[in-house]
N, C-alpha and C positions, 0 to 999 in steps of 0.2 A: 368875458362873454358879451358882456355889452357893446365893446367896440367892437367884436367879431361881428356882431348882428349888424352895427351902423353901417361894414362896410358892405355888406353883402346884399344891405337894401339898398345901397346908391348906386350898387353896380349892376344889380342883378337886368334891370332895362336896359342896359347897352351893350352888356356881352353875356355869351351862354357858350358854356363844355359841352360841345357834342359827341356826342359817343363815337368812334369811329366806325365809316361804312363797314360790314360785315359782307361778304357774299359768302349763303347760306350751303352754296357746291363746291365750295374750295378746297381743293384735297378728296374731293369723292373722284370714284369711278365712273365717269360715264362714259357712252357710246356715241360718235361724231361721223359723220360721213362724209367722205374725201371723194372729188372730181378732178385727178389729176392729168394734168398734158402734159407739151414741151413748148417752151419759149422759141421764137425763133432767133437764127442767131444775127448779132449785130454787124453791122460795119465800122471798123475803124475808124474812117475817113467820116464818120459823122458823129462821130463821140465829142468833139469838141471845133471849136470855130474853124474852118479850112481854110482860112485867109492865107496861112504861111504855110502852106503844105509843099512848095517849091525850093532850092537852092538856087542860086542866083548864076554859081560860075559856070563860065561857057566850056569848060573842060570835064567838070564832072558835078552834075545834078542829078535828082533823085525827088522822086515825089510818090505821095502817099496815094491810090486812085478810090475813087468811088466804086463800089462791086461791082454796078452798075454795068460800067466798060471791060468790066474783068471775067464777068463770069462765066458763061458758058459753061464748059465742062465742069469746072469747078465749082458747079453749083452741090449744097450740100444737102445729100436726105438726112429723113429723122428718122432713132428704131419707128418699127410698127406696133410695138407693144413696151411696154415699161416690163423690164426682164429684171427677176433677182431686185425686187422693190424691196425695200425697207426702212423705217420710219422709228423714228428717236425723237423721246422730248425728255427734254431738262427744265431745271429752274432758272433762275436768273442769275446763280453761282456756278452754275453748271452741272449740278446733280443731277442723273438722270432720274426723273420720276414717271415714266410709262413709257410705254413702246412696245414693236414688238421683241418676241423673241426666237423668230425663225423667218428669214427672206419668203416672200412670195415668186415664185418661180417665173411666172407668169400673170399679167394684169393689162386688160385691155385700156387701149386711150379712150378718157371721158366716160368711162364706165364706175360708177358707183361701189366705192369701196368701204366699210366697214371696220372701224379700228375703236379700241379701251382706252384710252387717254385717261389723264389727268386731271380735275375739272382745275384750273389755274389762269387768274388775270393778267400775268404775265410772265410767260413764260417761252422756251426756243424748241423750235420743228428743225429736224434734221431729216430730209426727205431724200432715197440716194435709190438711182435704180443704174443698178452696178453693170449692167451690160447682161449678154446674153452668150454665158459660158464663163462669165467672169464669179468664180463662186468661190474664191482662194481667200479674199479677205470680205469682213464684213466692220460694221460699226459697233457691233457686241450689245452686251448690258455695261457697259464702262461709264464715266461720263464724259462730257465733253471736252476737256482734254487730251483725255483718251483718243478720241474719235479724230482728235484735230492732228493726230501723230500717222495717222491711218494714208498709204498711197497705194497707188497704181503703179506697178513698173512702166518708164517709157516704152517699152517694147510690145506692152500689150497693145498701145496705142498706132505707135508708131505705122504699121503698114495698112493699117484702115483705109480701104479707097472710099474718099468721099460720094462718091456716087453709084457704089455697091449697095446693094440691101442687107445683105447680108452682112457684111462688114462691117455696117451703120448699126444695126442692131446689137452689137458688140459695143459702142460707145458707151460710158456711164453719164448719166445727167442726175446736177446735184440741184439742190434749192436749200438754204439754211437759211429759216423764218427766225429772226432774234428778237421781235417782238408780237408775240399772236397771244388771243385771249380764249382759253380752252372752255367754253361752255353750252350746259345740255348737249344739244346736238350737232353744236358749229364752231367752227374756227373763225375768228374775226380778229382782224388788229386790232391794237390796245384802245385807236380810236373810236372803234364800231363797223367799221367797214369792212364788207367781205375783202378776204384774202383770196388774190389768185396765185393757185397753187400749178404752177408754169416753171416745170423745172428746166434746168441751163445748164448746156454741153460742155463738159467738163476741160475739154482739149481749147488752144487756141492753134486757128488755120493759119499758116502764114504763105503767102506766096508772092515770089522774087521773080524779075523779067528785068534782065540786062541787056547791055551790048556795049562792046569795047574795041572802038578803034583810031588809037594811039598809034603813030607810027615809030617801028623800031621793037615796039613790046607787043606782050602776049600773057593773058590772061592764062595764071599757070594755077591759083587756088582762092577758091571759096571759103570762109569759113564763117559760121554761126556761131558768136562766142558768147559766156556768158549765159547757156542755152539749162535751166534747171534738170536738175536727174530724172526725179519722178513725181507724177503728179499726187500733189497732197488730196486729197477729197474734199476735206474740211479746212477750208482756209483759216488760219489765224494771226489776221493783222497785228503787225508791232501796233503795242498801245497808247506809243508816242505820234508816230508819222503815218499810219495804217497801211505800210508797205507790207510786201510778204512777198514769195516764201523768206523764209529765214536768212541769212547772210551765211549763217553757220550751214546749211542744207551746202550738200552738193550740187555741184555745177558740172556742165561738158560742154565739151566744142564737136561741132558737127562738122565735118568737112566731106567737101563734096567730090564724086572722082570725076577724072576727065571730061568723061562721058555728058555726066550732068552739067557739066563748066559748055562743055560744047552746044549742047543744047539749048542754053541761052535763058532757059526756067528752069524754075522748081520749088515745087511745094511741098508740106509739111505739118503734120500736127506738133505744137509746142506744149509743155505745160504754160500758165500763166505765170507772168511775172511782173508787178506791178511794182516799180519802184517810185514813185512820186513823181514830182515837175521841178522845172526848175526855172526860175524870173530869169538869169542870167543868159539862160539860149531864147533870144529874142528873136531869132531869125536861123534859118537852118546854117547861116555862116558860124555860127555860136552853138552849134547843135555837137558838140566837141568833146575829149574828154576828162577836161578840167572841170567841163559843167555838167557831167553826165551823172546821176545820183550813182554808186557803190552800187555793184549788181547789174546794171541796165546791160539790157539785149543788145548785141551791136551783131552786124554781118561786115566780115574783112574782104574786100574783094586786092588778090596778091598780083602781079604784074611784075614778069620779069623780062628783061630786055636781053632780044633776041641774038645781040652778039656778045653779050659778057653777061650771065646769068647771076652774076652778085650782086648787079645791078636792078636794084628790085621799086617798086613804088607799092604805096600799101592806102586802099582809099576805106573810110571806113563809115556806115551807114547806122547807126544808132534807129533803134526800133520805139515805136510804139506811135501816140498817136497824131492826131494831123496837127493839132498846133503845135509847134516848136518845141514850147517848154515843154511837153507831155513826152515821161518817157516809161509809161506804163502798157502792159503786153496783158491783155483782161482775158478769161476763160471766155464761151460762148462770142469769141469776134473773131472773125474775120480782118485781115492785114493784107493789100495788097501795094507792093512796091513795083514802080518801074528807074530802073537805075538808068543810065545814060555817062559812059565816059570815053 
């Protein structure tokens, strides 16, 4: 006992056991009010340094463009309301602990919304408004596992004219908060700072503008390879390399007919596909498929020669973004290529 006391009096001045912070709502029920939009979408071509956004050979180059020069028709609307709104929060293991439990049909932009949360200092928002007539899947009471298995078939996506209203209002826009701090009345990052809750168009735009004149040959097929099946909602980065979708997910090839080959463009909603970078395509002459990560988007442009048709040349355009190494396809972006061979 005595020595117990000696040490506890020579230490007691220089360190003290603090009780650990307690927050007094943690695990209660409260009511938060949500102001949600839509993000606008991005550009490609400004995601990362555009220095090397060109290939060099006089025979067949290709470059990434700014929207800028691209857009016109192609310019994209946004729904007019958040259709089939729904909202999931989990814990930090992924357990869902509040949410709802039946879509909002309809919710105006920036209009004041009402939802029962979790009170939790950190914890994940799953915010998804599925489109408008899209009511065949939801994100349930599951948890977020669950949720991250959840798609869209491409076909619902697929014939959406970017500049219809109506067809736009069929888009889902996601937002997945992995770090938000649910208290009283408000949602704030785990820093303090309000969260803007700006949710992001689930599809990625892609569109292509060639021209091919080779003499002797003839531009006989297009193809998008490497193109994901269906759009996942809930993205779930590998936890090594934070690429996605999965390797194991299915894949397809897109090919174009005639028609569109003639045409000389053509656009398209993708799902995302984000495979990583890579140091070794230093320049688009390296832009190749020895250095292309597993999975990367590519577009084959086929060329057969016009008096012996076995006679074929195959030029091949690898997707994603403007610098070199980048060979990532992001939701909410915009891709525009101009090919030249």
């Amino acid at each position: 006992m005595t020595l117990l006391s000696l040490v506890l009096i020579s230490t007691g001045c220089e360190e003290r056991i603090d009780s650990p912070a307690v927050n007094p709502l943690e695990g209660k029920i409260v009511e938060v009010t949500l102001d949600l939009g839509f993000a606008d979408e991005k550009d490609g071509y400004t995601l990362s340094a555009p220095s090397k956004t060109k290939s060099n050979g006089a025979a067949f180059n290709y470059a990434l463009q700014p929207a800028v020069t691209t857009k016109g028709a192609e310019s994209s609307l946004k729904p007019d309301k958040l259709y089939n709104l729904e909202i999931q929060q989990y814990d930090r293991s992924g357990n869902r602990i509040g949410g709802m439990s039946n879509v909002i049909a309809e919710q105006e932009i920036g209009s004041a919304l009402k939802l029962t949360l979790t009170a939790n200092i950190d914890c994940q928002l799953v915010i998804v408004a599925w489109g408008k007539s899209n009511t065949s899947t939801t994100l349930d009471t599951g948890n977020l596992t669950s949720a991250q298995t959840k798609s869209i078939d491409v076909s619902v996506i697929s014939e959406l004219n970017p500049s219809n209203q109506e067809d736009m209002n069929q888009m889902p826009y996601v937002l997945h908060l992995e770090h938000v701090c649910v208290e009283n009345n408000t949602i704030k990052s785990i820093e303090g700072k309000d969260v803007r809750l700006l949710l992001r168009r689930l599809a990625t735009r892609l569109i292509l503008n060639w021209s091919y004149s080779y003499s002797g040959y003839q531009l006989k097929q297009i193809l998008l390879q490497s193109i994901p099946l269906n759009y996942k909602v809930v993205a779930a980065p590998d936890k090594n390399d934070k690429t996605y979708p999965s390797l194991l997910d299915q894949y397809i090839t897109i090919q174009l007919t005639s028609t569109q080959i003639g045409a000389g463009n053509y656009s398209c909603w993708v799902p995302a596909n984000v495979r990583g970078t890579n140091s070794l395509a230093t320049s688009q002459t390296y832009r190749i498929k020895s250095n292309a990560p597993m999975g990367s988007s590519y577009v084959d442009f086929i060329a057969a020669n016009t008096s012996d048709l076995k006679k074929k040349l195959s030029y091949r355009v690898y997707l994603g973004g403007s610098e070199s190494t980048d060979f990532n396809l992001y939701g909410n972006t915009d891709y525009n290529y101009t090919v030249k061979i």
